[in-house]
C-alpha positions as CSV (number, residue, x, y, z in Angstrom):
1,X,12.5,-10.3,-23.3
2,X,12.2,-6.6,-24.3
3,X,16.1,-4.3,-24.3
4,X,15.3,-2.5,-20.9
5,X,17.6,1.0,-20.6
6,X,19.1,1.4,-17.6
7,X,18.6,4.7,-16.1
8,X,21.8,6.0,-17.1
9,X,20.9,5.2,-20.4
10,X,17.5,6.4,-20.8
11,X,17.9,10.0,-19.1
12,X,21.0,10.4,-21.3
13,X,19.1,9.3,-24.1
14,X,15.9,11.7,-23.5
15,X,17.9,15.0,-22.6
16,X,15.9,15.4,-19.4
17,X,16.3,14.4,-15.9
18,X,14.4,12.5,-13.1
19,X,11.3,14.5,-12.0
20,X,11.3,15.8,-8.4
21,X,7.2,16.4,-8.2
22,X,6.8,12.6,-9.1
23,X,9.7,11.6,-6.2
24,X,11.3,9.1,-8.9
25,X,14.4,7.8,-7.4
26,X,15.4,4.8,-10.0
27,X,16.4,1.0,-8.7
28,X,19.6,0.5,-10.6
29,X,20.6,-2.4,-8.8
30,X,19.2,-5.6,-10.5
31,X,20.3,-7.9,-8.0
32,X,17.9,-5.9,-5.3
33,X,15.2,-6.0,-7.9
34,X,15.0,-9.5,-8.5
35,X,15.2,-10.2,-4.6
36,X,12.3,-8.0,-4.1
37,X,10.4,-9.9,-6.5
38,X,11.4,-13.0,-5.3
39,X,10.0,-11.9,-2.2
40,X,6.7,-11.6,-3.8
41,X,6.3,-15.6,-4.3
42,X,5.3,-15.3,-7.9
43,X,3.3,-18.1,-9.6
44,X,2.2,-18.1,-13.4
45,X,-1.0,-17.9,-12.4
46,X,-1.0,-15.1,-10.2
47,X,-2.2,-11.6,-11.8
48,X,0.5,-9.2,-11.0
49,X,0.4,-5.1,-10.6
50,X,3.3,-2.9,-10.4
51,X,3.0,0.8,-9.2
52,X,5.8,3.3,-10.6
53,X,7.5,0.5,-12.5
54,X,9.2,3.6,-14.2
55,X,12.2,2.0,-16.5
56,X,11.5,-1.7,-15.6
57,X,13.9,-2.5,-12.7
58,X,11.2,-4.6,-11.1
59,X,9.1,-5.7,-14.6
60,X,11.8,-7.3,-16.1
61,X,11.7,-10.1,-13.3
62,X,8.0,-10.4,-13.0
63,X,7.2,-11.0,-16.7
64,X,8.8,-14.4,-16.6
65,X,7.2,-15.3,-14.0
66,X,3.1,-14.4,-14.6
67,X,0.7,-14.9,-17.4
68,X,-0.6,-11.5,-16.5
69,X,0.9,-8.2,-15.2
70,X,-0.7,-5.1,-14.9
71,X,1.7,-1.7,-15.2
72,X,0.3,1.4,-13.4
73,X,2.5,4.2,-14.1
74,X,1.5,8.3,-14.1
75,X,4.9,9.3,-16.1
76,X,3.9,10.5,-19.8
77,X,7.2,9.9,-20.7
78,X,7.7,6.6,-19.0
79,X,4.6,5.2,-19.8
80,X,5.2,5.7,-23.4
81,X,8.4,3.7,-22.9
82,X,6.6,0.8,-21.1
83,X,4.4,0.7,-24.1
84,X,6.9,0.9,-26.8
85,X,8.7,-2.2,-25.0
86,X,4.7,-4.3,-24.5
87,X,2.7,-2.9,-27.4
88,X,0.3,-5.1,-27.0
89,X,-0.6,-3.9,-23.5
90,X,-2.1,-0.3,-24.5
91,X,-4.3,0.9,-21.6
92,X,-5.1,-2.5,-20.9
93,X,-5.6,-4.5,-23.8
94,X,-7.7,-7.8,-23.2
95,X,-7.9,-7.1,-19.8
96,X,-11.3,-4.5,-20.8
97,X,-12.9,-5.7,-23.0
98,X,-16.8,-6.8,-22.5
99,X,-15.0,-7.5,-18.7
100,X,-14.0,-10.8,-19.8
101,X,-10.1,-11.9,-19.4
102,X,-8.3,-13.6,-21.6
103,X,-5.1,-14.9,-22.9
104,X,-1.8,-13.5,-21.1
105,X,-0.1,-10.1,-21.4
106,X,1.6,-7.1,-20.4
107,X,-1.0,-4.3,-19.8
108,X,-0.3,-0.9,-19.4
109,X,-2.2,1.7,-17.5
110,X,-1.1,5.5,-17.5
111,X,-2.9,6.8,-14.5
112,X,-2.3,7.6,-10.7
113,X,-2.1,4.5,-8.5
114,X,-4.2,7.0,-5.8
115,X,-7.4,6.3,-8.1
116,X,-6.6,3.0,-9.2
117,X,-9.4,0.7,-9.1
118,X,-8.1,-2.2,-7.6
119,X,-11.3,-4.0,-6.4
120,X,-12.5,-4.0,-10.3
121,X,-9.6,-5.3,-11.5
122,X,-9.6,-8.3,-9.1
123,X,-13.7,-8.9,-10.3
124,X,-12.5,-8.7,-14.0
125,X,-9.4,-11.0,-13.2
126,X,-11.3,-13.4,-11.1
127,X,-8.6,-13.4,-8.3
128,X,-6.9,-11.4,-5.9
129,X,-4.0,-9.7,-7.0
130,X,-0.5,-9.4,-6.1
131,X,1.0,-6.1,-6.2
132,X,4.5,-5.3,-6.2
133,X,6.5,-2.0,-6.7
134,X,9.3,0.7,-5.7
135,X,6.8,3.5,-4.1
136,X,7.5,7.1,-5.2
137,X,8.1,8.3,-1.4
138,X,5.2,10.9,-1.7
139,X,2.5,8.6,-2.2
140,X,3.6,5.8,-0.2
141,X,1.5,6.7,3.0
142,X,-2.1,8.1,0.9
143,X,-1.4,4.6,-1.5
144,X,-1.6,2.5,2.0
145,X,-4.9,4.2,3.2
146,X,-5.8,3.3,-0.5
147,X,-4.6,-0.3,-0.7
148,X,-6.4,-1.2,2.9
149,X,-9.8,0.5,1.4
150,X,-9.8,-2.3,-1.4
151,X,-7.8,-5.0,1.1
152,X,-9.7,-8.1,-0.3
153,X,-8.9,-7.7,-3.7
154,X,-5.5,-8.1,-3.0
155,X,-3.6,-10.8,-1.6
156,X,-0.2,-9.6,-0.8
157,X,2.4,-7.1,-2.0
158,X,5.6,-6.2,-2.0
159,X,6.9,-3.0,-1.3
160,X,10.1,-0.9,-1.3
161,X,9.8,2.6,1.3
162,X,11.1,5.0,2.7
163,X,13.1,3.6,5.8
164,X,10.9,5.9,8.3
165,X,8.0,5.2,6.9
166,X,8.1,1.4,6.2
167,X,8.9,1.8,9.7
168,X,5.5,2.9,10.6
169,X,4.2,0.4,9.2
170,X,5.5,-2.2,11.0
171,X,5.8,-0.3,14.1
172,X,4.4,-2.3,17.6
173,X,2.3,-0.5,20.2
174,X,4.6,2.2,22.7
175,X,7.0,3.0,19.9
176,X,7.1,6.3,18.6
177,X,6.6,5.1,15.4
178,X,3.4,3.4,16.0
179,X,0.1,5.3,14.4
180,X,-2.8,5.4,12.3
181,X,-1.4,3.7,9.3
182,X,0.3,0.8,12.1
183,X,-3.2,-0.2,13.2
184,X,-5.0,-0.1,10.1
185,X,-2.8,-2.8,8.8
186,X,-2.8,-4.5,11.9
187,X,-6.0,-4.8,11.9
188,X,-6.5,-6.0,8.0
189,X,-3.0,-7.6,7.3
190,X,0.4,-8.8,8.6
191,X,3.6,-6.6,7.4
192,X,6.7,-7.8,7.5
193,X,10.3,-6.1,7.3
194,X,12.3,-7.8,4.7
195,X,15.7,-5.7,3.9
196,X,16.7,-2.4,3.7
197,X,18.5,-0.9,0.7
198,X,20.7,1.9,0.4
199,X,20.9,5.1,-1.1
200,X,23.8,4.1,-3.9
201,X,21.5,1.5,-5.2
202,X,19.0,4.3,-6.6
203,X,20.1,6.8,-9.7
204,X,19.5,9.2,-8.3
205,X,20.3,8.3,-4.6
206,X,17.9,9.6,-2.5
207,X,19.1,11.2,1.0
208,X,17.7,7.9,3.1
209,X,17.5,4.5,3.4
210,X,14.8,2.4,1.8
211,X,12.8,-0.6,3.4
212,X,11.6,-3.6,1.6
213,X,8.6,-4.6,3.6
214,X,6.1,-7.8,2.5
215,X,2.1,-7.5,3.0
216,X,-0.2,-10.3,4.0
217,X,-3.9,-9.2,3.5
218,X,-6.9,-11.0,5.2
219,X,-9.3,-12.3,2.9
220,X,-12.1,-11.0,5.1
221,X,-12.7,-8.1,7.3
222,X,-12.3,-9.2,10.7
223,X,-15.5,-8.9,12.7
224,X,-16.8,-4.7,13.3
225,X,-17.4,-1.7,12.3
226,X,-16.4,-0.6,8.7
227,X,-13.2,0.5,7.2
228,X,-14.2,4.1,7.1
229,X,-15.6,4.1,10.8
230,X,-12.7,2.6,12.2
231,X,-10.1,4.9,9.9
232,X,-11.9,8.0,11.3
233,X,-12.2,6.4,14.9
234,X,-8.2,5.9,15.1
235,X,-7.5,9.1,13.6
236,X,-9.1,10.7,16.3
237,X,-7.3,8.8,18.5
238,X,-4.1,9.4,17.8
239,X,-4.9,13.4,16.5
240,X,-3.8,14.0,20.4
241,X,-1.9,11.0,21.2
242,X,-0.1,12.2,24.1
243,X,-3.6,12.6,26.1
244,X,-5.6,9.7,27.8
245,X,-7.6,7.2,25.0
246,X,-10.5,8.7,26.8
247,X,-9.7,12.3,26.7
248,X,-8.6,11.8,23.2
249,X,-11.7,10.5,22.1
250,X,-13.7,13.2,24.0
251,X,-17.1,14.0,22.1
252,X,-16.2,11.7,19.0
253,X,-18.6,11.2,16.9
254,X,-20.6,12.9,19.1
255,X,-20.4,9.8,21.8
256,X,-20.9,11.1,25.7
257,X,-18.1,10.8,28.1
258,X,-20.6,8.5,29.9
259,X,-21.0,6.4,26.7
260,X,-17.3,6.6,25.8
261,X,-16.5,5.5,29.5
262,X,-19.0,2.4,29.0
263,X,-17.2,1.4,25.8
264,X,-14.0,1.3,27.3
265,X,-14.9,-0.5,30.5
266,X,-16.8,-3.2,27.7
267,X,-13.2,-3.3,25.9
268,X,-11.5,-3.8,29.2
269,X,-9.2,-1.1,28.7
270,X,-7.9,1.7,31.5
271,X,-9.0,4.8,30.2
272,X,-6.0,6.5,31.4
273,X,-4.0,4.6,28.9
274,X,-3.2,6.4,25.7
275,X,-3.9,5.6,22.5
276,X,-0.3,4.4,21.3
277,X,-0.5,1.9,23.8
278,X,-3.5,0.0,22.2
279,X,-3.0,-2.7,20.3
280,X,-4.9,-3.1,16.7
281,X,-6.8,-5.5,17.9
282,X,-7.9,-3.5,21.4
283,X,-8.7,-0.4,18.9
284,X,-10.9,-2.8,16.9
285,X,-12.6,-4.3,20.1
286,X,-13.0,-1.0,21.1
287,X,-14.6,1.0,18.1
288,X,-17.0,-2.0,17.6
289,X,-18.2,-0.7,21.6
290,X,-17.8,3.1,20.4
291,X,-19.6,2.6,17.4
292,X,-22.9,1.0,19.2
293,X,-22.6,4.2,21.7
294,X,-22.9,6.3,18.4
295,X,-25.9,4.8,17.3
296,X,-24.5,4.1,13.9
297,X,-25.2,7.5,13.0
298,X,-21.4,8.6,12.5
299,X,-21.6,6.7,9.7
């Protein structure tokens, strides 16, 4: 097992402190860590990815546990630590060559999770992955909308939020916290709240609570339009949310109010309802009706 710094340690170490642009709030807890991975249900042959593992809070209890991880992590400076402590995992080792996969390993990737090819991994691997990590609070919303666009090349995660917006995530129809990013994953997985984890646990604290929440993804996209249809039909939706579901989706995608009124008597649903009073699975019903109306040309 590689001598992991603590945070302390490092930043001490280095001279310098946590950057703010990045939104790096270190786990320095390793109780909390190795619950959250525990929570991920590792098996040795599971292919693991970690976004921001940053010092290793998390690492340190997946490597025991896999035959392969995979480290995404933007940090220059952090990067260049992970790789010091795997050197045989630089920028992916094994992992790229010819495609093929072999042996077991460590493999580190500087680059930004946002453009992380996750679908390609999962062909080179031969598996879905399992992805794991303590989300820089900046990128935790965009990295969702990214995660669902590659959904079956992953299998589940694990994740560790912001308390408001894990919130969102989980959130049910009617509550104010219910949106976009609350259907979406309605539609193509199960979240789950796990445990929430305070601000002493973190060097440095950050001003709010955190939320560990767990991610089932469906293998399969549920019957329907598209990812990117329905992404841009609930968006619409919900950029008014206080109006009717019919008002709100007024002239979308160039559908008539006649039209729009057809698709909504088809999906059984009042039209003077609004739109955070759909469930995921009404929104689906509904945007496979909408998207007929269209005439597949919004796509």
């Amino acid at each position: 097992m590689p001598e992991f710094l603590t945070p302390s340690q490092y930043f001490h170490q280095k001279g310098i402190r946590p950057r703010k642009q990045f939104g790096q709030h270190f786990l320095a807890q390793p109780a909390t860590a190795a619950r959250i991975v525990q929570a991920a249900g590792l098996g040795e042959n599971d292919v693991a990815v970690e976004i921001g593992p940053g010092l290793g809070a998390l690492t340190r209890h997946i490597t025991p546990l896999v035959k392969r991880l995979h480290l995404i992590e933007l940090d220059a400076d952090l990067s260049a630590y992970l790789r010091e402590l795997f050197p045989g995992g630089q920028g992916g080792g094994d992992a790229e060559r010819d495609g093929a996969v072999e042996g077991k390993g460590v493999f580190v990737q500087r680059q930004d999770a946002l453009s992380f090819d996750f679908s390609g991994l999962s062909r080179r691997e031969g598996r879905r992955l399992v992805v794991l990590g303590n989300l820089p609070y900046n990128i935790s919303s965009p990295l969702m909308f990214h995660l669902l666009e590659a959904f079956p090349a992953i299998e589940r995660a694990v994740f560790m939020v912001q308390k408001e917006v894990g919130e969102r995530f989980c959130a049910s129809p009617g509550s104010g916290d219910y949106g976009v990013l609350s259907v979406l994953l309605g539609i193509y997985s199960k979240v789950n709240r796990l445990f929430t984890v305070g601000p002493a646990q973190f060097y440095p604290p950050p001003k709010v609570d955190s939320l560990v929440i767990g991610i089932e993804f469906m293998e399969k996209a549920p019957p329907g339009p598209p990812f990117d249809f329905l992404r841009k039909f609930v968006s619409i939706a919900f950029q008014q949310r206080r109006k009717t579901i019919q008002n709100s989706l007024k002239g979308a995608f160039g559908i008539s109010s006649t039209a729009m009124s057809d698709a909504l008597a088809r999906a059984e649903i009042d039209p003077k309802r609004r739109p955070e009073t759909l469930s995921p699975s009404e929104f689906l019903e509904l945007a496979v009706y909408a998207r007929e109306a269209a005439g597949f040309a919004a796509l």
